[in-house]
C-alpha positions in Angstrom: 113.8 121.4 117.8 111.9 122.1 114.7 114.2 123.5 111.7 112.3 124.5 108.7 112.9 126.7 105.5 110.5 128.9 104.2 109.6 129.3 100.5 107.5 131.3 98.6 105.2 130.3 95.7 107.7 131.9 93.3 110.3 129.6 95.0 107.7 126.5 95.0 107.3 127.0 90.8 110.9 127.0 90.3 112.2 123.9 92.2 109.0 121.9 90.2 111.1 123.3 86.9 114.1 122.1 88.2 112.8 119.4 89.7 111.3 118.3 86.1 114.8 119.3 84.4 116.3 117.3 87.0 114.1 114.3 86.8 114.9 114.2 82.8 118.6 115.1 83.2 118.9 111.6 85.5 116.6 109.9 83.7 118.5 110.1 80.7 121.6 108.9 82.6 120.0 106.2 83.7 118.8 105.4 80.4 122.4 104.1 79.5 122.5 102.2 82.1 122.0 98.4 80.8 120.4 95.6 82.9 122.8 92.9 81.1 123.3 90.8 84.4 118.9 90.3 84.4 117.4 89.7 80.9 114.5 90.8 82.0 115.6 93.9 83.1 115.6 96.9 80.0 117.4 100.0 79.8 115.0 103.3 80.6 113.7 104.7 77.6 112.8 108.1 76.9 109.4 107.3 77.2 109.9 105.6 80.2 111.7 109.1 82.0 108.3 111.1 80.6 105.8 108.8 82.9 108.3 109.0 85.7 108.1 113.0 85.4 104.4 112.9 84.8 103.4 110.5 88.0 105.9 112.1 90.3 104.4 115.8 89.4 100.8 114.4 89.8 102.1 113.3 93.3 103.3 116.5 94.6 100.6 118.1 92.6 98.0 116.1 95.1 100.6 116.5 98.5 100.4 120.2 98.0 96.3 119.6 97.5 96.2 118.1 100.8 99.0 119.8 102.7 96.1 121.9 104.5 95.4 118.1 106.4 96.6 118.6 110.2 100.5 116.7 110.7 101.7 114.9 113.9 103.8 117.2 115.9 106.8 115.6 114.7 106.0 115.1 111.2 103.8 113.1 108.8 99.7 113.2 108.1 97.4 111.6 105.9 97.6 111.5 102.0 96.4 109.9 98.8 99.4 110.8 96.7 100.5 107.3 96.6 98.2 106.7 93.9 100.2 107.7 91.2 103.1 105.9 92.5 101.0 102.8 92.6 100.1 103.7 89.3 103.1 104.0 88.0 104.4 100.6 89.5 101.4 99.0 87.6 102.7 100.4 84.5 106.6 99.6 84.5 107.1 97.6 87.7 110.1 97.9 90.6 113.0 99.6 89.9 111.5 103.1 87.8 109.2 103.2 90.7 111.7 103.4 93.2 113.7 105.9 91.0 110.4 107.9 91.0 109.6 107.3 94.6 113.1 108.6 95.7 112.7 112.1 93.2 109.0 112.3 94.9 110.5 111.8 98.5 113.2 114.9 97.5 110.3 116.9 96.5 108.2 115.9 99.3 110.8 117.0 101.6 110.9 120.2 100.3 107.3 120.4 100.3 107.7 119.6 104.2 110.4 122.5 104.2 113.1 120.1 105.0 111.9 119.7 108.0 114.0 118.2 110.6 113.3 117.5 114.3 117.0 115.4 115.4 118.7 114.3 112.8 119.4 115.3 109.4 119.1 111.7 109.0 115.8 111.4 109.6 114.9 112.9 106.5 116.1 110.6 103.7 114.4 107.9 106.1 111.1 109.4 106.5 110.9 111.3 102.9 113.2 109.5 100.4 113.4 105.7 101.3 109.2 105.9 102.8 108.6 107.1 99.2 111.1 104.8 97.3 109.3 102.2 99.6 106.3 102.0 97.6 107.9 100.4 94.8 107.5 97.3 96.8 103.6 97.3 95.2 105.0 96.4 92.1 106.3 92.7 93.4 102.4 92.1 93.1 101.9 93.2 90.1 104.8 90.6 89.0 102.0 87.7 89.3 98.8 89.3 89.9 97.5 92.2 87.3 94.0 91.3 86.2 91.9 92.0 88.9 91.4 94.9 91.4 91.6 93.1 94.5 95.8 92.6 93.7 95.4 96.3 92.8 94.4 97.5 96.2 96.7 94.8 97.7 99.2 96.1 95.6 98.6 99.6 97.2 98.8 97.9 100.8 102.1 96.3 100.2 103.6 99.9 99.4 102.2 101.5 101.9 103.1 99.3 104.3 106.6 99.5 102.4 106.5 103.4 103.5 105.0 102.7 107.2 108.0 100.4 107.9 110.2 103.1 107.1 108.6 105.8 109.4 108.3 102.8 111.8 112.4 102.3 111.4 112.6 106.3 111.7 111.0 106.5 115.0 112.6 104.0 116.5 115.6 104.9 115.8 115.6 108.6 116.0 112.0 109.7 118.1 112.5 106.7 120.9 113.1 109.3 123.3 109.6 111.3 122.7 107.1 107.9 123.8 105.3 108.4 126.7 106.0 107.1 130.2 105.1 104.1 130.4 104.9 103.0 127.0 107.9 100.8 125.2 109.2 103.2 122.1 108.8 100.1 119.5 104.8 100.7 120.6 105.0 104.5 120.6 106.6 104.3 116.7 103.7 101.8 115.6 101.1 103.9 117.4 102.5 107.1 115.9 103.4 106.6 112.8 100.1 104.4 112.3 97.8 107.1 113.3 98.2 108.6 110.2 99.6 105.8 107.6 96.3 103.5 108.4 94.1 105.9 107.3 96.3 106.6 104.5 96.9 102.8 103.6 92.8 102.6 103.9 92.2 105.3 101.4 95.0 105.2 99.2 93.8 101.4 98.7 89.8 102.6 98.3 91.0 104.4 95.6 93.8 102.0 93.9 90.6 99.1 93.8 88.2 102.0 92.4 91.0 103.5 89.8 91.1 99.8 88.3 88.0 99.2 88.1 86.4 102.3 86.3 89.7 103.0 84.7 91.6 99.5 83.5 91.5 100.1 79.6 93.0 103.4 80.4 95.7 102.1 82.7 97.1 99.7 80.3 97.4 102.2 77.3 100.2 104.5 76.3 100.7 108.0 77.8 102.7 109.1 75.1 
């Protein structure tokens, strides 16, 4: 059964307040937090929370552009706003992507009205961890940064990263909606990929044409 909650525009401008205040309130918790076990691991920096609060709003700015796209019946449909994630792991690599994937998975939930169809489980899977998943673009980047080929195979590692996770989500809580006949580990991939290849297709298009009409600007300082 589908359980939503419906907000209002009003509503919509006030959780993005809160959900900046919130972004910077963590951040700045997490800023104390000091990678000694990994040298080359640094504590966040203030400037560090900014970009997180700047790419995950241009992230839900473009998922409510493009929230007018047609969903699947039981959730998900085709988006670019994994750019800016992608982005983002370019610019300061695994682990303040993830933090910034998880906040944009919260918000995209929301977006989504907190949509749940079995489980209330189903949500952090399919929002929060799909979106933290795209961090995994930023193991590429680790080795391969000069060229936008590894851009756009960055941006197919993490959205693969977020397919898996909608992959893991139907089979473990939408195996009982595949069609007769069909196994429900085929009935997740064909699902879930109906809408994540296109996405994966486009979101790469863009990641390969962003670096290469844009790398000067992708390397400088936001703030």
């Amino acid at each position: 059964m589908d359980v939503t909650i419906t907000i209002d525009l009003g509503m919509w401008i006030a959780i993005a307040i809160l959900a900046f205040l919130a972004t910077t309130a963590l951040g700045y918790f997490l800023a104390q937090w000091q990678f000694h076990k990994n040298t080359e691991r640094k504590p966040l920096t203030t400037k560090d929370i900014t970009e997180v609060a700047i790419f995950v709003a241009l992230a839900f700015i473009i998922e409510v552009l493009v929230s007018w796209v047609p969903r699947q019946p039981m959730g998900g449909s085709i988006t670019i706003s994994l750019v800016p994630l992608i982005v983002l792991a370019y610019r300061k690599g695994f682990i303040i992507t993830l933090y910034a994937g998880i906040i944009f998975g919260i918000l995209n939930w929301m977006l989504a009205g907190f949509a749940i169809y079995v489980h209330w489980m189903e949500g952090p899977l399919d929002y929060i961890l799909a979106s933290g998943a795209v961090s995994l673009s930023a193991l590429v980047f680790r080795k391969y940064r000069e060229s936008a080929k590894y851009f756009a195979i960055a941006a197919i590692v993490g959205g693969f990263g977020r397919y898996f996770m909608h992959f893991l989500s139907g089979i473990i809580f939408f195996r009982e909606f595949a069609a007769e006949g069909r196994h429900w580990l085929i009935h997740s991939i064909i699902y879930n990929g109906t809408y994540m290849i296109p996405t994966i297709i486009l979101v790469s298009i863009l990641s390969w044409a962003l670096y290469t009409k844009m790398h000067d600007v992708l390397e400088q300082d936001l703030i």
